[in-house]
N, C-alpha and C positions, 0 to 999 in steps of 0.2 A: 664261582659256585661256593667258596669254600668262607667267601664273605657274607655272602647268605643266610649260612646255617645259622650264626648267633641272632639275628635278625627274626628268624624263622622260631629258634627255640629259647630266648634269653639266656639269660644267665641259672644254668644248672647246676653248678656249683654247690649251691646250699640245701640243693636236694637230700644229699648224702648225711648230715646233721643234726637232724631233727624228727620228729614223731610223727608217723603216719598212724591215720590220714589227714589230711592236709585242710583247712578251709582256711577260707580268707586268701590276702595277702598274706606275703612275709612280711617282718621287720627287718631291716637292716642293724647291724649290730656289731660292735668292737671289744673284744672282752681281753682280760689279763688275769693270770695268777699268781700270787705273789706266795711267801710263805708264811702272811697273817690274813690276807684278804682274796676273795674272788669279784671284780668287779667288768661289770659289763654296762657300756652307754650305747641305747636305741638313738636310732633317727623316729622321732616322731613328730616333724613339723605339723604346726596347725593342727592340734589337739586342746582341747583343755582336761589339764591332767586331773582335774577333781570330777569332773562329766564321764570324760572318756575314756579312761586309761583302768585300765586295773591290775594289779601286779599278784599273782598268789604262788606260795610254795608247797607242795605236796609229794610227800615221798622223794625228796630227794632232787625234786624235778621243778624249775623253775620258769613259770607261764606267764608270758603279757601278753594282753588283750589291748587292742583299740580298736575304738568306733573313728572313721575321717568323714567329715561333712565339709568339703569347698566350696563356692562356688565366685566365680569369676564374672562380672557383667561389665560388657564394654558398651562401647555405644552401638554397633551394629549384632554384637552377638554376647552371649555369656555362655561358661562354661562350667561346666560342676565337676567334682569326683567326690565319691563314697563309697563307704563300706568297710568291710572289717579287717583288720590286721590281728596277725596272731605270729608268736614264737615261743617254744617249749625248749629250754635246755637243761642238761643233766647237770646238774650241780657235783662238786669235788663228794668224795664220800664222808670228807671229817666239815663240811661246812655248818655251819651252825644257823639253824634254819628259824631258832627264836628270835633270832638278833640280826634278821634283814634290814635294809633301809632304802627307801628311795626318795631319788630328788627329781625333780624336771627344772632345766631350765635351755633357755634357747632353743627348744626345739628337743632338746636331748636329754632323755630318759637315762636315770644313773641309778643301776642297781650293786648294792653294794653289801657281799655275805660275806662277813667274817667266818675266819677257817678255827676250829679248836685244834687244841695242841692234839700232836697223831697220838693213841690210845694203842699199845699192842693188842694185837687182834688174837694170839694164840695166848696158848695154856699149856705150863709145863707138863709133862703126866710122870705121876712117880712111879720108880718102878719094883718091883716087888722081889722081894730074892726069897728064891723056895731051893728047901734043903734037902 
C-alpha cells in the first residue's frame, strides 16, 4: 500500500514553494546562493530557448515560462507531448533585478541574479532632551 501512494500522487514536494495557482507543468530546478550571486539551472529539454522560453522578473519574483512540442514517430506508432511549463520563485530581497542574465544550453536553463551589497534597512532616530 504504502508503495502506491507516490505512484498514485507524484512527487509533492514542490507543492510547498511556489505561487498559487498553479497551470501548467512544473519546471524542475536547482538553485544556490552565494554572497555575490543567486543562480538557478531549469531542466528544459527539447525547447528552443528563442521560440519557447521566456524568462521575466517582477517585483521581486522570478518567472519561467515554456511551451514543449515532442513528438516521437516509430514505425508502428509515434508519440507526442506538449504544453506548458511554468515556475515562479521569490528572489533574495538585495537581488538586483536590472542585471539578470540567462543562458540555455544542453537542455539547461541558467539563470543568473547578481546580489547588491546589503543596504541597512533602518534609521537612526534622534533623540530629544526636554528640560
Amino acid at each position: 500500500m504504502t508503495s502506491l501512494l507516490p505512484r498514485l500522487f507524484g512527487d509533492v514536494t514542490d507543492w510547498f514553494d511556489a505561487e498559487f495557482p498553479r497551470t501548467g507543468q512544473l519546471i524542475r530546478f536547482e538553485d544556490r546562493l552565494s554572497d555575490t550571486e543567486y543562480l538557478l539551472r531549469a531542466e528544459l529539454p527539447g525547447v528552443d530557448p528563442e521560440k519557447d522560453v521566456e524568462v521575466t522578473v517582477d517585483h521581486g519574483l522570478l518567472i519561467i515560462r515554456a511551451e514543449r512540442r515532442e513528438e516521437e514517430r516509430g514505425m508502428n506508432r509515434s508519440e507526442f507531448r506538449y504544453g506548458g511549463l511554468q515556475r515562479a520563485v521569490r528572489l533574495p530581497g538585495n537581488a538586483d533585478e536590472d542585471h539578470v542574465a540567462a543562458t540555455y544550453r544542453d537542455g539547461i536553463l541558467e539563470v543568473t541574479v547578481p546580489l547588491k551589497a546589503a543596504e541597512p534597512t533602518g534609521r537612526q532616530i534622534p533623540i530629544a532632551k526636554q528640560e
